[in-house]
MIDOSE-1310 file (N, C-alpha, C; in nm, 2 decimals, decimal comma, always signed):
residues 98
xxxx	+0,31/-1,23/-1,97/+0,40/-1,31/-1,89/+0,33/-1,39/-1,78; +0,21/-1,33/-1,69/+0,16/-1,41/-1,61/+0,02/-1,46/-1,65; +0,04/-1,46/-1,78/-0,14/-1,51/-1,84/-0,17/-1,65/-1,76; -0,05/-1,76/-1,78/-0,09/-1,86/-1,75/-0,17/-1,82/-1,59
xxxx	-0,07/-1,80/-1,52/-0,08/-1,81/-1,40/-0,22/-1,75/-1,33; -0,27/-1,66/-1,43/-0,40/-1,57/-1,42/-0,51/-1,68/-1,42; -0,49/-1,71/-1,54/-0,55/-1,84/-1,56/-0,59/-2,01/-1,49; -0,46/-1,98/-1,42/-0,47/-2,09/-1,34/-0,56/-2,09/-1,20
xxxx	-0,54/-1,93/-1,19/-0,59/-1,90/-1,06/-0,77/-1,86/-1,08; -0,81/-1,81/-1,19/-0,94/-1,79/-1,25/-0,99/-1,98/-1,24; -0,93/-2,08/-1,34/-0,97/-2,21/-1,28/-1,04/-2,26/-1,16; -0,90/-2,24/-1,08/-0,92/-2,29/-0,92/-0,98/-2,22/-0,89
xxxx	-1,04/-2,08/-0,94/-1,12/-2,02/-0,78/-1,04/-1,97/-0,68; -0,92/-1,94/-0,75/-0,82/-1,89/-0,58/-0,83/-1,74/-0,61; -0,72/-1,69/-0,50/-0,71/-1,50/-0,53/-0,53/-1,53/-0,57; -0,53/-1,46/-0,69/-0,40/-1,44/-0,71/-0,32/-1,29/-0,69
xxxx	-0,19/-1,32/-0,55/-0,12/-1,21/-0,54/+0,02/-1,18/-0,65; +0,01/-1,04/-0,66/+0,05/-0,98/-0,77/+0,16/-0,82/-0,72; +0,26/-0,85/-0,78/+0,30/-0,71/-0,76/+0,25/-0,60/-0,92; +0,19/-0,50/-0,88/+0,14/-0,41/-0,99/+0,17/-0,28/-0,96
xxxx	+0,22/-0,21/-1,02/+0,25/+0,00/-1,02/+0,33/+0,00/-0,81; +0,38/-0,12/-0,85/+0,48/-0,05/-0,74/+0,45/-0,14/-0,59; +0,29/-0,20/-0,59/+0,20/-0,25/-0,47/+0,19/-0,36/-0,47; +0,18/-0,47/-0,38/+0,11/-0,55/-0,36/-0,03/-0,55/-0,39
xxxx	-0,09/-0,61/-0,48/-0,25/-0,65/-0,47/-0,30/-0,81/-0,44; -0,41/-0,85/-0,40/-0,43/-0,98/-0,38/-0,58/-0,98/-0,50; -0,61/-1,00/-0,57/-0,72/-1,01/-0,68/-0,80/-1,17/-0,69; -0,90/-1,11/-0,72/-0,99/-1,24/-0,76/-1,02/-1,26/-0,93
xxxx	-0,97/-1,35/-0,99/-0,96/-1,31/-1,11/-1,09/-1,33/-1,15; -1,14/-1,30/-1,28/-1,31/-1,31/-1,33/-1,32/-1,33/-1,48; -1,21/-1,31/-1,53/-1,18/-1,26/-1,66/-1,04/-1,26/-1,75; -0,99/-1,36/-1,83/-0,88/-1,34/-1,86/-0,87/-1,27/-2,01
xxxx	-0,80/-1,19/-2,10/-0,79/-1,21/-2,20/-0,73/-1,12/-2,32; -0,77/-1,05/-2,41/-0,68/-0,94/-2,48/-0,71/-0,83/-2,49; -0,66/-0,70/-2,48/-0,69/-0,58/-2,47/-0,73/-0,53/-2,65; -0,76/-0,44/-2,69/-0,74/-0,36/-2,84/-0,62/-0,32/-2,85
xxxx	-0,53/-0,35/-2,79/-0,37/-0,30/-2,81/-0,31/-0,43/-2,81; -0,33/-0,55/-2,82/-0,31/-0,70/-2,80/-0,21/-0,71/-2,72; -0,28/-0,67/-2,56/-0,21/-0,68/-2,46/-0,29/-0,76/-2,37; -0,19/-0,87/-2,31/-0,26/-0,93/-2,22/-0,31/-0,87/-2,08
xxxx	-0,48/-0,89/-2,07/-0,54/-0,84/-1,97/-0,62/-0,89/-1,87; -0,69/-0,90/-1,78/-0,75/-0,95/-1,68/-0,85/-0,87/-1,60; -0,90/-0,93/-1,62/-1,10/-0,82/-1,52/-1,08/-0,90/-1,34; -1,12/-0,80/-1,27/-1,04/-0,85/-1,13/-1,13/-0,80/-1,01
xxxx	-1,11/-0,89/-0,92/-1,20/-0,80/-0,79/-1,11/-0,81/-0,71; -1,01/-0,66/-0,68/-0,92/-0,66/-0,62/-0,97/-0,67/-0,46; -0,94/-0,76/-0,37/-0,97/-0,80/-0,26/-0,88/-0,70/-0,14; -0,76/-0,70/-0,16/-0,68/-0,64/-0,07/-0,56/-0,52/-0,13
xxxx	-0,53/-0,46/-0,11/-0,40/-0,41/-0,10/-0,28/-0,35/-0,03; -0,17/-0,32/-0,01/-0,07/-0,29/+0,05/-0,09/-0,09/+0,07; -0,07/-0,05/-0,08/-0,12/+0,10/-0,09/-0,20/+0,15/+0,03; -0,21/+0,20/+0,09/-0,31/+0,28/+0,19/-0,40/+0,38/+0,12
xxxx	-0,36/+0,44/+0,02/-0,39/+0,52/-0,11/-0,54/+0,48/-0,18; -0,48/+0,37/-0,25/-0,53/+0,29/-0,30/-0,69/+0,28/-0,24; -0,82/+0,29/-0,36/-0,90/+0,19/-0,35/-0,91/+0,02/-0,33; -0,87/-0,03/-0,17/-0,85/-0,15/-0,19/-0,96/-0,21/-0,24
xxxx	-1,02/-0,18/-0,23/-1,16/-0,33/-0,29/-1,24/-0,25/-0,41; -1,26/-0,40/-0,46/-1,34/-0,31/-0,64/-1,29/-0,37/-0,71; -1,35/-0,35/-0,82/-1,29/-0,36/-0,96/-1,15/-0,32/-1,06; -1,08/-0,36/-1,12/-0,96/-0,36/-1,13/-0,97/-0,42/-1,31
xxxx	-0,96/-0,38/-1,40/-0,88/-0,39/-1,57/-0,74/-0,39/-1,51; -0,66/-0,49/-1,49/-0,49/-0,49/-1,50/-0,44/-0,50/-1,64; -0,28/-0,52/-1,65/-0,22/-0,53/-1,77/-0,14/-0,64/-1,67; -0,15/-0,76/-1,75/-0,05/-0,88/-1,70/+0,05/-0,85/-1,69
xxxx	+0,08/-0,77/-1,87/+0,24/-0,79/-1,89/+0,32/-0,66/-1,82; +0,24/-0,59/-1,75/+0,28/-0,51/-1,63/+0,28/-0,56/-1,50; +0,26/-0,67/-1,45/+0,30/-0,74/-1,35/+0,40/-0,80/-1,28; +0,40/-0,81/-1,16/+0,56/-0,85/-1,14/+0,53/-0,96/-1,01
xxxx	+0,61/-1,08/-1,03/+0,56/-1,20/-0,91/+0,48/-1,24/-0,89; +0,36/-1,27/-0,95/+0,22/-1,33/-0,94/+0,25/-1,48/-0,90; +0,18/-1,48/-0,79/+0,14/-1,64/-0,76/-0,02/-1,63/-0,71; +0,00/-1,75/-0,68/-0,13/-1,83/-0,65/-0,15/-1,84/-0,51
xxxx	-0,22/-1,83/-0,42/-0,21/-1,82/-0,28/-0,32/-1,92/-0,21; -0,29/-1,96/-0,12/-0,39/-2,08/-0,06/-0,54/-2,03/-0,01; -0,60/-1,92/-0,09/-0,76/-1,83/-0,03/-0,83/-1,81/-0,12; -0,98/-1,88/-0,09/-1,05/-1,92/-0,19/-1,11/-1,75/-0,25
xxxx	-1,14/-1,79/-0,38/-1,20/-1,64/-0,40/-1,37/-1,67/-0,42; -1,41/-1,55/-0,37/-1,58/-1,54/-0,33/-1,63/-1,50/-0,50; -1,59/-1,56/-0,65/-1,68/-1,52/-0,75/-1,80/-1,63/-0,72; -1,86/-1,50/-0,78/-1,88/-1,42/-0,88/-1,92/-1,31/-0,75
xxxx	-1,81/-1,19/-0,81/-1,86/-1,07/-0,72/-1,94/-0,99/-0,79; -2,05/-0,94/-0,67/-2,19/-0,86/-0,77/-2,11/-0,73/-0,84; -2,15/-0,72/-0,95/-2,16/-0,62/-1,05/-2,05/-0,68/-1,20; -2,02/-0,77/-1,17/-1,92/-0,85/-1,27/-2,03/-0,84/-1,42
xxxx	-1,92/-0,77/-1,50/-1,97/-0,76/-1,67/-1,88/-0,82/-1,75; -1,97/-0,94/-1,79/-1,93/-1,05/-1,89/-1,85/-0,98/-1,99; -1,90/-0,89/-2,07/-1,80/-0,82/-2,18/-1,80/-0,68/-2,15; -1,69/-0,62/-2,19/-1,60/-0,56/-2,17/-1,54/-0,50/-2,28
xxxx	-1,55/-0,36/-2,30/-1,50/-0,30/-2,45/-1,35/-0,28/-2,44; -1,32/-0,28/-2,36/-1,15/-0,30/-2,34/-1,09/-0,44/-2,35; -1,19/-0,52/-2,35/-1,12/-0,66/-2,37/-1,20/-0,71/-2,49; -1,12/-0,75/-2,64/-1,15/-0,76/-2,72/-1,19/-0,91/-2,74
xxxx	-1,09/-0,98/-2,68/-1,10/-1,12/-2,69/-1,06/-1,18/-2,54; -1,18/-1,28/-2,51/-1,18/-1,34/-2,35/-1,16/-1,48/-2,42; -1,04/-1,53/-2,33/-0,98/-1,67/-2,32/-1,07/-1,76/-2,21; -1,08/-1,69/-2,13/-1,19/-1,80/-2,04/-1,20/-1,67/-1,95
xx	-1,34/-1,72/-1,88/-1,38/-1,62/-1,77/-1,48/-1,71/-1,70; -1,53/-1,63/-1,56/-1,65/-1,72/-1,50/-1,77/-1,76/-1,54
């Protein structure tokens, strides 16, 4: 449901915020594309989050189509964050990435 928007945001270089499992996240996207379950997915350097819980910073495999409100927000994102792996055995097929 928010591929595009993942996509748009991987483009420009922005951080896309997202409601996900309940939280606010703000993510740097790196990676768009399909799971082995042909679910849309996304490779992420989650920048911030709401959770207190939560590992706010790091790495992040989301499920789009488990998303809720994704936009685009006016803050640039710092990719390529160190440790970023181009492929990914959970992601079968990449639509575009950095």
């Amino acid at each position: 449901m928010w591929f595009d928007v993942a996509l748009a945001a991987l483009n420009c270089r922005v951080v896309l915020e997202l409601r996900y499992d309940g939280y606010i996240r703000w993510v740097e996207v790196h990676a768009v594309g399909v799971s082995r379950r042909g679910r849309p997915i996304m490779q992420c350097w989650q920048v911030r989050s709401e959770n207190v819980d939560d590992d706010a910073v790091g790495w992040k495999l989301l499920r789009l189509d488990d998303a809720y409100r994704a936009r685009i927000i006016a803050e640039k994102s710092a990719i390529v964050r160190p440790g970023y792996r181009r492929r990914l055995r959970a992601m079968v097929a990449i639509v575009a990435h950095v």
